[in-house]
MOPAC internal coordinates of N, CA, C and O (Angstrom, degrees):
PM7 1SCF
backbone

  N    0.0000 0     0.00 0     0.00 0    0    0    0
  C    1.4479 1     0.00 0     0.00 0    1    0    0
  C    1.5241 1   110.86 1     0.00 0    2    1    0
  O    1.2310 1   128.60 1   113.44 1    3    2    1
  N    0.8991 1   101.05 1   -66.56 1    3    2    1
  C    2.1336 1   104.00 1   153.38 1    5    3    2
  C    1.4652 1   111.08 1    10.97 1    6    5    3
  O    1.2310 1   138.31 1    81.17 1    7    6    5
  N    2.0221 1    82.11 1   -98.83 1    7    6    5
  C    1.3346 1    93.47 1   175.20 1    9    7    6
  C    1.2656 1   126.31 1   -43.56 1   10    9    7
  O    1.2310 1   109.13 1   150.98 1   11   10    9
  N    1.2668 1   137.96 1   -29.02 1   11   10    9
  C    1.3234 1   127.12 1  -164.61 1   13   11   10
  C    1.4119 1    95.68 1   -82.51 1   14   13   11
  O    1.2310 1   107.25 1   134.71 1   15   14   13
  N    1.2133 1   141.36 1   -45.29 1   15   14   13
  C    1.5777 1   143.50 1  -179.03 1   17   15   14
  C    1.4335 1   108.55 1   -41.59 1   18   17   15
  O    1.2310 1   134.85 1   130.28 1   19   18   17
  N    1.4021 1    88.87 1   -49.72 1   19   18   17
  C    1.8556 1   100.11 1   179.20 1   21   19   18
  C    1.6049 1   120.12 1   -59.13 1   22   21   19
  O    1.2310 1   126.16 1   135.18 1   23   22   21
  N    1.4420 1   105.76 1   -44.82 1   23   22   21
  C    1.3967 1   106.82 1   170.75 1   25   23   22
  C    1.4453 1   125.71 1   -68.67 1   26   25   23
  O    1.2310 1   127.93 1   150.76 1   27   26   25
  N    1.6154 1   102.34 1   -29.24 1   27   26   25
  C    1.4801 1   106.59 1   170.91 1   29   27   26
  C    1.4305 1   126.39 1   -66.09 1   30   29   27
  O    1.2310 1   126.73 1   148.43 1   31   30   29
  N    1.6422 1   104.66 1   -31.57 1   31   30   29
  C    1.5597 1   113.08 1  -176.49 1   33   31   30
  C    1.7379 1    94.04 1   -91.04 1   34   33   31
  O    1.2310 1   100.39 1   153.12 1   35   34   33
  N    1.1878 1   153.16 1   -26.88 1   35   34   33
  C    1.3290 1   126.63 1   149.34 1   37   35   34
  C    0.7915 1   130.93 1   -40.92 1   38   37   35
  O    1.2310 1   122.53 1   140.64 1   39   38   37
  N    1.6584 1   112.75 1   -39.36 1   39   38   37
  C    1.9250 1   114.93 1  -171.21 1   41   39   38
  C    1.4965 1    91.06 1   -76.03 1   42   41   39
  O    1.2310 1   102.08 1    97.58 1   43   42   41
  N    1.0894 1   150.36 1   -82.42 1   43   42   41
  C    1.2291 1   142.19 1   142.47 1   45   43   42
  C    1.4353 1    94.53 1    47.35 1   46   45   43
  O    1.2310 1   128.46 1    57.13 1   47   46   45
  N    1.5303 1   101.32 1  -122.87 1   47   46   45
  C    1.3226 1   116.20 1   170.14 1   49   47   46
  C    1.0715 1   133.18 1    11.95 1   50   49   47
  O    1.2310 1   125.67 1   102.12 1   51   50   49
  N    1.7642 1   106.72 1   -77.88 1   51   50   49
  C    1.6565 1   141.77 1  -178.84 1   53   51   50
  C    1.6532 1    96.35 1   -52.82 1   54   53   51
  O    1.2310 1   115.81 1   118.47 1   55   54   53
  N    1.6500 1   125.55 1   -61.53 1   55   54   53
  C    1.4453 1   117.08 1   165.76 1   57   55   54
  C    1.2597 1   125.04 1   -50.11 1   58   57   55
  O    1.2310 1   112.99 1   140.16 1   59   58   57
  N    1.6126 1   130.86 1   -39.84 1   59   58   57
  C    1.4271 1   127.64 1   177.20 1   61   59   58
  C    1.7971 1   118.76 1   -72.90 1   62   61   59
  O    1.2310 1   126.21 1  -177.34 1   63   62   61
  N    1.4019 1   105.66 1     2.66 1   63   62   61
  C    1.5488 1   129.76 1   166.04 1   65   63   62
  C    1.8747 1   103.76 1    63.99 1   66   65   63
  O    1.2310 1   130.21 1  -134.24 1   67   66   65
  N    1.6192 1    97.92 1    45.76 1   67   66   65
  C    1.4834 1   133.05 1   162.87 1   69   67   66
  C    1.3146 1   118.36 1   -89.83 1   70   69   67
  O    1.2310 1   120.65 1   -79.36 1   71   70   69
  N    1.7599 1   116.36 1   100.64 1   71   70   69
  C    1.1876 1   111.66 1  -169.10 1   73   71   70
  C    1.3743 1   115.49 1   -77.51 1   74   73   71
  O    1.2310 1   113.03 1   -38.06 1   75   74   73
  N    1.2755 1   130.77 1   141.94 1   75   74   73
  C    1.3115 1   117.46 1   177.70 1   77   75   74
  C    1.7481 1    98.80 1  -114.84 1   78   77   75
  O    1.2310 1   130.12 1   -29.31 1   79   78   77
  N    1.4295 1    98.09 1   150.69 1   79   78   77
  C    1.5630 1   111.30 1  -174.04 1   81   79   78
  C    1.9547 1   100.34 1   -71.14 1   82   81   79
  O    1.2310 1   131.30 1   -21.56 1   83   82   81
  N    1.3960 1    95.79 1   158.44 1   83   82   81
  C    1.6780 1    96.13 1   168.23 1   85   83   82
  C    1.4696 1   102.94 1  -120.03 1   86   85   83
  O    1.2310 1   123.31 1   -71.82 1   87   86   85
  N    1.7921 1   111.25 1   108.18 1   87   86   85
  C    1.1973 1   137.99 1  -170.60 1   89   87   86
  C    1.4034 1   100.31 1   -97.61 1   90   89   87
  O    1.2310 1   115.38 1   -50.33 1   91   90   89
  N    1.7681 1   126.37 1   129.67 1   91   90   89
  C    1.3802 1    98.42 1   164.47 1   93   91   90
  C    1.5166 1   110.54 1   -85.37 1   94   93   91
  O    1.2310 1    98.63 1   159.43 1   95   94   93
  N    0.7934 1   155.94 1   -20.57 1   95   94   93
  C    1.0355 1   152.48 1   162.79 1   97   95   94
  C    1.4946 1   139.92 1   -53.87 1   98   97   95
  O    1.2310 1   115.54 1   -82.28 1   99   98   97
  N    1.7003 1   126.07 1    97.72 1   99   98   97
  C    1.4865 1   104.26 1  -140.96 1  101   99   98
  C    1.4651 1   108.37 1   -81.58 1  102  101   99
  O    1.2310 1   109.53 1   144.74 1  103  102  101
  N    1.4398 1   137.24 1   -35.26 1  103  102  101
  C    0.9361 1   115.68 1   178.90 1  105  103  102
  C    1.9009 1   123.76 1   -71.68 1  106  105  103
  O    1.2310 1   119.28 1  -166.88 1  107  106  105
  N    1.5115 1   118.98 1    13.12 1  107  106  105
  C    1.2430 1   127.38 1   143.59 1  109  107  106
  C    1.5845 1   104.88 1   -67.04 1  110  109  107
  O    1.2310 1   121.99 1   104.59 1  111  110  109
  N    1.1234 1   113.79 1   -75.41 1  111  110  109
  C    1.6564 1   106.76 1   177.55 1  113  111  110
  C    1.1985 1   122.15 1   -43.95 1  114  113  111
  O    1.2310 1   115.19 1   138.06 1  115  114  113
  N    1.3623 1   126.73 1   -41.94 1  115  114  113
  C    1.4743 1   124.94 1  -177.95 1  117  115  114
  C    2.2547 1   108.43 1   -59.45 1  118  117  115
  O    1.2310 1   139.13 1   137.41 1  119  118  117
  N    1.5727 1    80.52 1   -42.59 1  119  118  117
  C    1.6244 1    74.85 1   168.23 1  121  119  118
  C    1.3430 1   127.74 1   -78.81 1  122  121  119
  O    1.2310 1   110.49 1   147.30 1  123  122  121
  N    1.2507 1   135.47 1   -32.70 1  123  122  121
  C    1.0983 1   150.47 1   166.75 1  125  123  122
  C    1.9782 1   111.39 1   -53.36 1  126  125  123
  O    1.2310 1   124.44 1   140.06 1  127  126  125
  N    1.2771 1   109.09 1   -39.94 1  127  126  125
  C    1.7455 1   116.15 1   153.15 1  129  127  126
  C    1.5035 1   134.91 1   -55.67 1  130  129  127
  O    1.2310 1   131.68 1   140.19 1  131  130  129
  N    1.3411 1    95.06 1   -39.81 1  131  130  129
  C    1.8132 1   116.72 1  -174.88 1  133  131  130
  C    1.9115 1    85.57 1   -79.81 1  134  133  131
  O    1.2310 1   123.39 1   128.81 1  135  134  133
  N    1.3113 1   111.10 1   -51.19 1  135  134  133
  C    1.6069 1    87.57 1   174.18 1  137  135  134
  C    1.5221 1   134.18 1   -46.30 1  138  137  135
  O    1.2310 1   135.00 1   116.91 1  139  138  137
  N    1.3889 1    88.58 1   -63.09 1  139  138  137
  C    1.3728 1   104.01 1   162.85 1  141  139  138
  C    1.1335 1   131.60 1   -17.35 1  142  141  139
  O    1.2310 1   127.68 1   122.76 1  143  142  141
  N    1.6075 1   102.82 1   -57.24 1  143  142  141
  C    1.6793 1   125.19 1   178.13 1  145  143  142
  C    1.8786 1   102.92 1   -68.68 1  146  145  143
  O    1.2310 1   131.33 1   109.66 1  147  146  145
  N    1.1721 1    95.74 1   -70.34 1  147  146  145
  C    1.7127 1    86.58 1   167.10 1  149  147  146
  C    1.2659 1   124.82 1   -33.36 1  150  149  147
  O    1.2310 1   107.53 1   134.93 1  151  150  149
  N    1.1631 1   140.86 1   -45.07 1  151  150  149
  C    1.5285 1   141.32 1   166.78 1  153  151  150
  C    1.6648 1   122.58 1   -53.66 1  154  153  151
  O    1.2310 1   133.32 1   140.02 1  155  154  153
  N    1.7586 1    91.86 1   -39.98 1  155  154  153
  C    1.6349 1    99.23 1   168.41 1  157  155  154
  C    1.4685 1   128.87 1   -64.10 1  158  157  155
  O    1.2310 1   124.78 1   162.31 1  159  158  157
  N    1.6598 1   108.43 1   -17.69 1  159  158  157
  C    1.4907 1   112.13 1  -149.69 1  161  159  158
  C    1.6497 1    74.20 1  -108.97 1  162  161  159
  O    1.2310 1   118.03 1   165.08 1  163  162  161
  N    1.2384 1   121.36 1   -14.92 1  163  162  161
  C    2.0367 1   102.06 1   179.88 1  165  163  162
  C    1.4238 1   102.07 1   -89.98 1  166  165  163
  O    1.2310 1   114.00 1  -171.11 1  167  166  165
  N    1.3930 1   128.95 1     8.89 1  167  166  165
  C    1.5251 1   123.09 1  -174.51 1  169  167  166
  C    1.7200 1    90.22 1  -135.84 1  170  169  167
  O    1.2310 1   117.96 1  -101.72 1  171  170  169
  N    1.8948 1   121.49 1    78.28 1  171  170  169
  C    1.3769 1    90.00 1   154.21 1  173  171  170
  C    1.2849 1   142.96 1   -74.81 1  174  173  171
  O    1.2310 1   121.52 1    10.18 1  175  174  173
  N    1.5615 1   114.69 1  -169.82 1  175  174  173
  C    1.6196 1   107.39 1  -157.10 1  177  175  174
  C    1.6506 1    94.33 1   -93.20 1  178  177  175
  O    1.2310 1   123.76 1   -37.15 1  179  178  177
  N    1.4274 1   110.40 1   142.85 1  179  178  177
  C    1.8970 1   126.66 1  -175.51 1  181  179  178
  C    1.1218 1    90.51 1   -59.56 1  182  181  179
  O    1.2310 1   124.78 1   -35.24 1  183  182  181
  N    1.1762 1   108.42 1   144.76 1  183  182  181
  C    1.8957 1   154.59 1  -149.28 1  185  183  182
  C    1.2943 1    94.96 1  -136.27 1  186  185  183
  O    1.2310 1   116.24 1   -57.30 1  187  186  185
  N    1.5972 1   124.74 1   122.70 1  187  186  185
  C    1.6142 1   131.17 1   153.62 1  189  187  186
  C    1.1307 1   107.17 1  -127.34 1  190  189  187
  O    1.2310 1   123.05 1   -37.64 1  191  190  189
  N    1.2438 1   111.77 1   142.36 1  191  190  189
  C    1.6372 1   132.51 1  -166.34 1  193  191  190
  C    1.7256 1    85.27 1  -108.77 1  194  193  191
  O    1.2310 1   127.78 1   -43.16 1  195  194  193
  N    1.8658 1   102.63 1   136.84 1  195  194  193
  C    1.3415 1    97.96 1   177.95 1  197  195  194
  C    1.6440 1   101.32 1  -135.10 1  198  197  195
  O    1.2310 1   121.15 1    23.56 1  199  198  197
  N    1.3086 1   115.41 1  -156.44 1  199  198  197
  C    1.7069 1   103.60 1   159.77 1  201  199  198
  C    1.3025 1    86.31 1  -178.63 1  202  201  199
  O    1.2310 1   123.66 1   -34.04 1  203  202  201
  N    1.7762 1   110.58 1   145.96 1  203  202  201
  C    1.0093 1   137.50 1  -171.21 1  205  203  202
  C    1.0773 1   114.24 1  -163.42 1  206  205  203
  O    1.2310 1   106.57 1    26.84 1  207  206  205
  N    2.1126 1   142.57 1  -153.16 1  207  206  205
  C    1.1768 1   151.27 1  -168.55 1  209  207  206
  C    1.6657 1   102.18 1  -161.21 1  210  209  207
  O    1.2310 1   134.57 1   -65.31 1  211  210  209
  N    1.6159 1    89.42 1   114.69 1  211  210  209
  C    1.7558 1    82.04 1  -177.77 1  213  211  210
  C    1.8304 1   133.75 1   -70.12 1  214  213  211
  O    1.2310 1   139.31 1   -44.09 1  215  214  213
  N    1.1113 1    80.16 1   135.91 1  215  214  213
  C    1.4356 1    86.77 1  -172.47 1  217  215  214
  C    1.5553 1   127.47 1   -80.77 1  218  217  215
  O    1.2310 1   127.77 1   155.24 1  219  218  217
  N    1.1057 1   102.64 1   -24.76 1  219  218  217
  C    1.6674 1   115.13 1  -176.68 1  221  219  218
  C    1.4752 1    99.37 1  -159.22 1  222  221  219
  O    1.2310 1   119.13 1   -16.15 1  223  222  221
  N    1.2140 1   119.26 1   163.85 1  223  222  221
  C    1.6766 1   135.45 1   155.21 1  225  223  222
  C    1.6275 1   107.06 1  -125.89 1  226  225  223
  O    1.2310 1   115.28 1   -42.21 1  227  226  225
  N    1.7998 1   126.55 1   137.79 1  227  226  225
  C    1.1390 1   139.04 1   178.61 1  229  227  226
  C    1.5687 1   101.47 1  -124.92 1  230  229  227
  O    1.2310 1   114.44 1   -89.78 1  231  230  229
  N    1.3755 1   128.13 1    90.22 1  231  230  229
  C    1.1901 1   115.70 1  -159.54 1  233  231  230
  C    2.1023 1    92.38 1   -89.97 1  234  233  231
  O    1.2310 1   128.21 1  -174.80 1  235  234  233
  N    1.3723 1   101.79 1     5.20 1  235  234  233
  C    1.8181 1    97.38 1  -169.88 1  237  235  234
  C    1.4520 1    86.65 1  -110.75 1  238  237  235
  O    1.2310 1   108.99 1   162.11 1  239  238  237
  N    1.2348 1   138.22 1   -17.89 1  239  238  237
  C    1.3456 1   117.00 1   172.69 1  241  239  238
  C    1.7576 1   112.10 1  -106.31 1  242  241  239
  O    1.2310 1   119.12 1  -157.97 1  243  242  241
  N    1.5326 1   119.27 1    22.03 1  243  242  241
  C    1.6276 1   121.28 1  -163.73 1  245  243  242
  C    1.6150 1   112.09 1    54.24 1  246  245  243
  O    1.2310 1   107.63 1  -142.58 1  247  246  245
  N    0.7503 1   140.69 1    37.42 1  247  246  245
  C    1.4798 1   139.79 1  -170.97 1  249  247  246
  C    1.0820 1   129.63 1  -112.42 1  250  249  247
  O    1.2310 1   103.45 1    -8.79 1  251  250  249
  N    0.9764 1   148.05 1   171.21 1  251  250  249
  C    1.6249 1   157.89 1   157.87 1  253  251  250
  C    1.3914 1   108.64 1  -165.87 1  254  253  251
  O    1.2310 1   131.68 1   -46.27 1  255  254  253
  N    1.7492 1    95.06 1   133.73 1  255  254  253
  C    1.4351 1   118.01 1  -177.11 1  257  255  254
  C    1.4938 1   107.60 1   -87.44 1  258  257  255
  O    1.2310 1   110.39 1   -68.23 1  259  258  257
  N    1.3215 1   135.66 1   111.77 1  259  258  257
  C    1.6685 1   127.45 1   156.87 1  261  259  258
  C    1.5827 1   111.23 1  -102.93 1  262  261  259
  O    1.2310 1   136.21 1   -25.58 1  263  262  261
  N    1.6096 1    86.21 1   154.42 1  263  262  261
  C    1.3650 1    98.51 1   173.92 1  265  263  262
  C    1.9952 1   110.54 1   -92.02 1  266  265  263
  O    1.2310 1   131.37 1   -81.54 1  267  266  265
  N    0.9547 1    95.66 1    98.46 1  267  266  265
  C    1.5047 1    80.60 1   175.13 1  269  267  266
  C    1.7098 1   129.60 1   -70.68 1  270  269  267
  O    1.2310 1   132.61 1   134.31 1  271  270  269
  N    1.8383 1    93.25 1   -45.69 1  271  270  269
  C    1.6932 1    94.54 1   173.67 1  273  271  270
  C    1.4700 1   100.79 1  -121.55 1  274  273  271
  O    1.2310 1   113.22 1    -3.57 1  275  274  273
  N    1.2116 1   130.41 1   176.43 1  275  274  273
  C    1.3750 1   128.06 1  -176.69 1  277  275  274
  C    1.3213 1   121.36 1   -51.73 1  278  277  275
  O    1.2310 1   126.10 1   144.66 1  279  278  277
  N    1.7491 1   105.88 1   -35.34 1  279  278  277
  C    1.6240 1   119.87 1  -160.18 1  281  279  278
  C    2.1067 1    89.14 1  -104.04 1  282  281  279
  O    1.2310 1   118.11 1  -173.67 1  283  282  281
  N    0.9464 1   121.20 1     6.33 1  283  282  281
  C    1.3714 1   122.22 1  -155.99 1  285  283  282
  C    1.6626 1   118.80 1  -138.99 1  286  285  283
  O    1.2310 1   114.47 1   -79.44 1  287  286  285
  N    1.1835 1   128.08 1   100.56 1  287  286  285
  C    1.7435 1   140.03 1   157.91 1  289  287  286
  C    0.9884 1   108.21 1  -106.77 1  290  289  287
  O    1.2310 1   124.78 1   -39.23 1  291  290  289
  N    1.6507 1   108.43 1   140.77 1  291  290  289
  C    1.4810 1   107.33 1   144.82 1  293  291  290
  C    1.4029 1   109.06 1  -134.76 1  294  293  291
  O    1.2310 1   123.93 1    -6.54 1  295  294  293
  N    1.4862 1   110.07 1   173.46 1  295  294  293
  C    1.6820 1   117.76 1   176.54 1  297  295  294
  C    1.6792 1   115.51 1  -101.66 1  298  297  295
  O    1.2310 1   130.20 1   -54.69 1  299  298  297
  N    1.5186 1    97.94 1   125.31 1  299  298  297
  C    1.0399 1   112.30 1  -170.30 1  301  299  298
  C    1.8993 1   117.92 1  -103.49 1  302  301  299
  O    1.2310 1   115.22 1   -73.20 1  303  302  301
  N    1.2656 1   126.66 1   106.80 1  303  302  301
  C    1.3068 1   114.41 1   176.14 1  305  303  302
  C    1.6735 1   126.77 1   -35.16 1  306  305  303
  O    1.2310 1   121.91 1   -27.00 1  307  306  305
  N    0.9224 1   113.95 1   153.00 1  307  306  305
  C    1.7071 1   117.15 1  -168.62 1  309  307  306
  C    1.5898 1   107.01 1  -109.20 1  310  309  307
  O    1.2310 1   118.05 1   -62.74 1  311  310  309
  N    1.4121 1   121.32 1   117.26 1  311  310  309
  C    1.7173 1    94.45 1  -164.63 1  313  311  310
  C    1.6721 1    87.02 1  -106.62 1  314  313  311
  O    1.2310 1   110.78 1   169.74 1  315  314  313
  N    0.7485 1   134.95 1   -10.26 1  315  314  313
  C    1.7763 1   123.56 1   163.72 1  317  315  314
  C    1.8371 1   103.98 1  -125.98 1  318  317  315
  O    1.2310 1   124.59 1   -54.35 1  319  318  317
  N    1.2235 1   108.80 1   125.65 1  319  318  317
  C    1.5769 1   135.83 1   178.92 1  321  319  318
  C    1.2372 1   107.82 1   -57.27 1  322  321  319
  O    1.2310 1   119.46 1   171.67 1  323  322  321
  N    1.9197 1   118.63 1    -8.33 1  323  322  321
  C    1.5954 1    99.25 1  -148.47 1  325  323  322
  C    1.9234 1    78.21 1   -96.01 1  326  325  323
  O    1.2310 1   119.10 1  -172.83 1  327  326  325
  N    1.2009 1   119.33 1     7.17 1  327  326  325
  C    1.7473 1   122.43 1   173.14 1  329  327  326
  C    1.2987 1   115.01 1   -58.17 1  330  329  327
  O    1.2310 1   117.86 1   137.20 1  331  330  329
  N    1.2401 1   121.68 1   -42.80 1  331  330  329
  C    1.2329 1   139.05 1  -155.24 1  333  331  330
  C    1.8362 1    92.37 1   -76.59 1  334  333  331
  O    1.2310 1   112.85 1   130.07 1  335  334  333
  N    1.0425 1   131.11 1   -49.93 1  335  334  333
  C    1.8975 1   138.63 1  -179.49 1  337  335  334
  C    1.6775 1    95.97 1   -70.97 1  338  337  335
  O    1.2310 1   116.53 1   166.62 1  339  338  337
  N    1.9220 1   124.20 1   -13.38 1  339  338  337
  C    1.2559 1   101.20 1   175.48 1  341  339  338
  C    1.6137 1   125.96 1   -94.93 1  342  341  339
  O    1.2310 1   128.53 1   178.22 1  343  342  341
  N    1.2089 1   101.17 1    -1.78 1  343  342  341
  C    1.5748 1   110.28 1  -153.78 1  345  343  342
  C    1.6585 1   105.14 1  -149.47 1  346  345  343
  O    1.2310 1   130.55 1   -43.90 1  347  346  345
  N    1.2715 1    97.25 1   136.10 1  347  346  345
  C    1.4216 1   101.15 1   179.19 1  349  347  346
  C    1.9404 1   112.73 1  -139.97 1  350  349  347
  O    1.2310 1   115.77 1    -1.27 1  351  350  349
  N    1.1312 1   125.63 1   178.73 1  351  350  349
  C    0.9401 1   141.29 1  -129.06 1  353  351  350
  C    1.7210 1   101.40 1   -78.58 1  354  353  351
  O    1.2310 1   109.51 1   -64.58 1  355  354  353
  N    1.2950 1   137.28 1   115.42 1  355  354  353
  C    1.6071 1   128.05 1  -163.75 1  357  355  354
  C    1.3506 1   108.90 1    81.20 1  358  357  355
  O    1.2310 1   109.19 1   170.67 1  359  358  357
  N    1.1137 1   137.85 1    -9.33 1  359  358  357
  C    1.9805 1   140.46 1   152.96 1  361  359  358
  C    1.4134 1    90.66 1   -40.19 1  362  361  359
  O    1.2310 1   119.72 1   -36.40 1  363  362  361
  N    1.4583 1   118.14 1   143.60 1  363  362  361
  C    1.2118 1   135.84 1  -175.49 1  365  363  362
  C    1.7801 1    99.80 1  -113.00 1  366  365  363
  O    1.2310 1   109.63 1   -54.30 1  367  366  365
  N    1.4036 1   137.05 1   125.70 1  367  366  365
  C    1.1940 1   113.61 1  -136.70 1  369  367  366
  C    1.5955 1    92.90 1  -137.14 1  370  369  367
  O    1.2310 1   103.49 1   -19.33 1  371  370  369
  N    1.3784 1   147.98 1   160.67 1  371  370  369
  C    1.5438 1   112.75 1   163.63 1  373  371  370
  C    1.8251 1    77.36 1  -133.32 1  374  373  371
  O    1.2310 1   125.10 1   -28.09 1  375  374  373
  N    1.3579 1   107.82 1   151.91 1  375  374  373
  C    1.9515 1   103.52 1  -158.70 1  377  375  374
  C    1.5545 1    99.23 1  -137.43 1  378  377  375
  O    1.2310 1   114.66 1    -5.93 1  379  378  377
  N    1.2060 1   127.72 1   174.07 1  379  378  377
  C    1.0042 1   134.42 1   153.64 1  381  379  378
  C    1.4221 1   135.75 1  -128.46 1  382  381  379
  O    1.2310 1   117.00 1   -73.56 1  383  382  381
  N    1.5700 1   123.31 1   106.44 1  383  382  381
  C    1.1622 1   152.97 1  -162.06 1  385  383  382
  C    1.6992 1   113.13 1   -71.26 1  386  385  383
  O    1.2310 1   108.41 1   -55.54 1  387  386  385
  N    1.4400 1   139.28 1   124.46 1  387  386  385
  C    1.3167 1   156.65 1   175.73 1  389  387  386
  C    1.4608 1    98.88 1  -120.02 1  390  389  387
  O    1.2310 1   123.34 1   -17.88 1  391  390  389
  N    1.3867 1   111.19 1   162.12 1  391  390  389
  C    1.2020 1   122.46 1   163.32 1  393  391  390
  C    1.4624 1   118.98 1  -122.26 1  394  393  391
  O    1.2310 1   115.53 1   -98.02 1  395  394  393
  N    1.3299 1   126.09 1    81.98 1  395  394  393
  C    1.4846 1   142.60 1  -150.25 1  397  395  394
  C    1.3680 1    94.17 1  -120.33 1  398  397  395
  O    1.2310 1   119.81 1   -53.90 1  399  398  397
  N    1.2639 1   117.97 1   126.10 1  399  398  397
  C    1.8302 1   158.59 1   177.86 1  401  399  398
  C    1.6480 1    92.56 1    45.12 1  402  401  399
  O    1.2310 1   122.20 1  -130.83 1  403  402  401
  N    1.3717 1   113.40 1    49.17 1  403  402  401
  C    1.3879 1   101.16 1  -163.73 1  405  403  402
  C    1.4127 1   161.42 1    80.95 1  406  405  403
  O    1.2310 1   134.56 1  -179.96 1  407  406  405
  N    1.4020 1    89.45 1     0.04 1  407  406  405
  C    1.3161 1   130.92 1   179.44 1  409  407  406
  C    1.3478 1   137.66 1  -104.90 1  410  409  407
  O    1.2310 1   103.11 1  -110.84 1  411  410  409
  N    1.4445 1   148.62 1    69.16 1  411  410  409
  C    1.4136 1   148.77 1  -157.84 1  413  411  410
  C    1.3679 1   104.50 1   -39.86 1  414  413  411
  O    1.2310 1   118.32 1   -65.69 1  415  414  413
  N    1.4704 1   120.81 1   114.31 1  415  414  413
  C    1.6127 1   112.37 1  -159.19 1  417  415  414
  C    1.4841 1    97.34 1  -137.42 1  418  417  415
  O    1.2310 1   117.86 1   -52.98 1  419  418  417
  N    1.1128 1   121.68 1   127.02 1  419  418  417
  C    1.4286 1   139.42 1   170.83 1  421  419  418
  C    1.5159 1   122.86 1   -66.99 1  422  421  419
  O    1.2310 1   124.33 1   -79.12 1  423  422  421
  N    1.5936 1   109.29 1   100.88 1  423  422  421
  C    1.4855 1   113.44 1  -150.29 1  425  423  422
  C    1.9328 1   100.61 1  -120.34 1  426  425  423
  O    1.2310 1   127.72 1  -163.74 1  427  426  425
  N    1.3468 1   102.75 1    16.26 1  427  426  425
  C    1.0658 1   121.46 1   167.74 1  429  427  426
  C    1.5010 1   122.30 1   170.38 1  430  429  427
  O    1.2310 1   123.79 1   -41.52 1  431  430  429
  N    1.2009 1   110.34 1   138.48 1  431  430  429
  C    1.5136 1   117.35 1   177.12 1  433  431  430
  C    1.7266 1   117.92 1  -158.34 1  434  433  431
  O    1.2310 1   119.49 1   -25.59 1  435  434  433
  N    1.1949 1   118.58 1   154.41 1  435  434  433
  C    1.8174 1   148.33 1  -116.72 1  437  435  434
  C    1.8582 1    92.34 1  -159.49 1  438  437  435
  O    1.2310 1   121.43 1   -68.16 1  439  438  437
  N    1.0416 1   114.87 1   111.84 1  439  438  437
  C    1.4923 1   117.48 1   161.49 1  441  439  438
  C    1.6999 1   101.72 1   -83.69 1  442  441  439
  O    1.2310 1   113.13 1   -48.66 1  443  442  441
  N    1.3891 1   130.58 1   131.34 1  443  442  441
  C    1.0363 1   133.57 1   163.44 1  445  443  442
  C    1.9714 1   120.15 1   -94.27 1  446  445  443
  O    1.2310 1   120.10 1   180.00 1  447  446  445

């Protein structure tokens, strides 16, 4: 299980275009990662506050559709499920947007 954390927080990394050194030695690398990670966790990832009216709910794909401008939705990942029991369809919503594994993900939201 370790390892897999480890590989996950490299790939990590390797996507946030964080070079990591090639140590032969792994617990040099393992420390040299945990830094890494420390550096990541003092820079979190930019936060935009938006507001819109939902347009759809996908509770099998995590999603929710908003309308942001009249001519304009998009789908936003859901990072806690318990959203989906708060909000329903025409709720006017103002949310807050991350960009997590690549994904525009809704890491807070406010019915207005």
């Amino acid at each position: 299980m370790q390892e897999r954390r480890f590989f996950h927080l490299i790939l990590t990394l390797a996507i946030a275009g964080t070079a990591m050194p090639a140590y032969a030695d792994v617990s040099e690398q393992q420390q040299a990662t945990v830094a890494l990670a420390e550096a990541a966790a003092n820079h979190p990832p930019a936060t935009e506050t938006l507001r819109g009216v939902v347009d759809s709910i996908d509770e099998r794909s995590d999603t929710i559709r908003i309308r942001l401008a009249p001519d304009r939705t998009e789908p936003f990942k859901v990072q806690d499920g318990l959203l989906f029991n708060a909000v329903r369809f025409g709720d006017p919503v103002a949310f807050s947007v991350q960009d997590i594994s690549g994904y525009r993900t809704i890491v807070g939201l406010t019915k207005e």
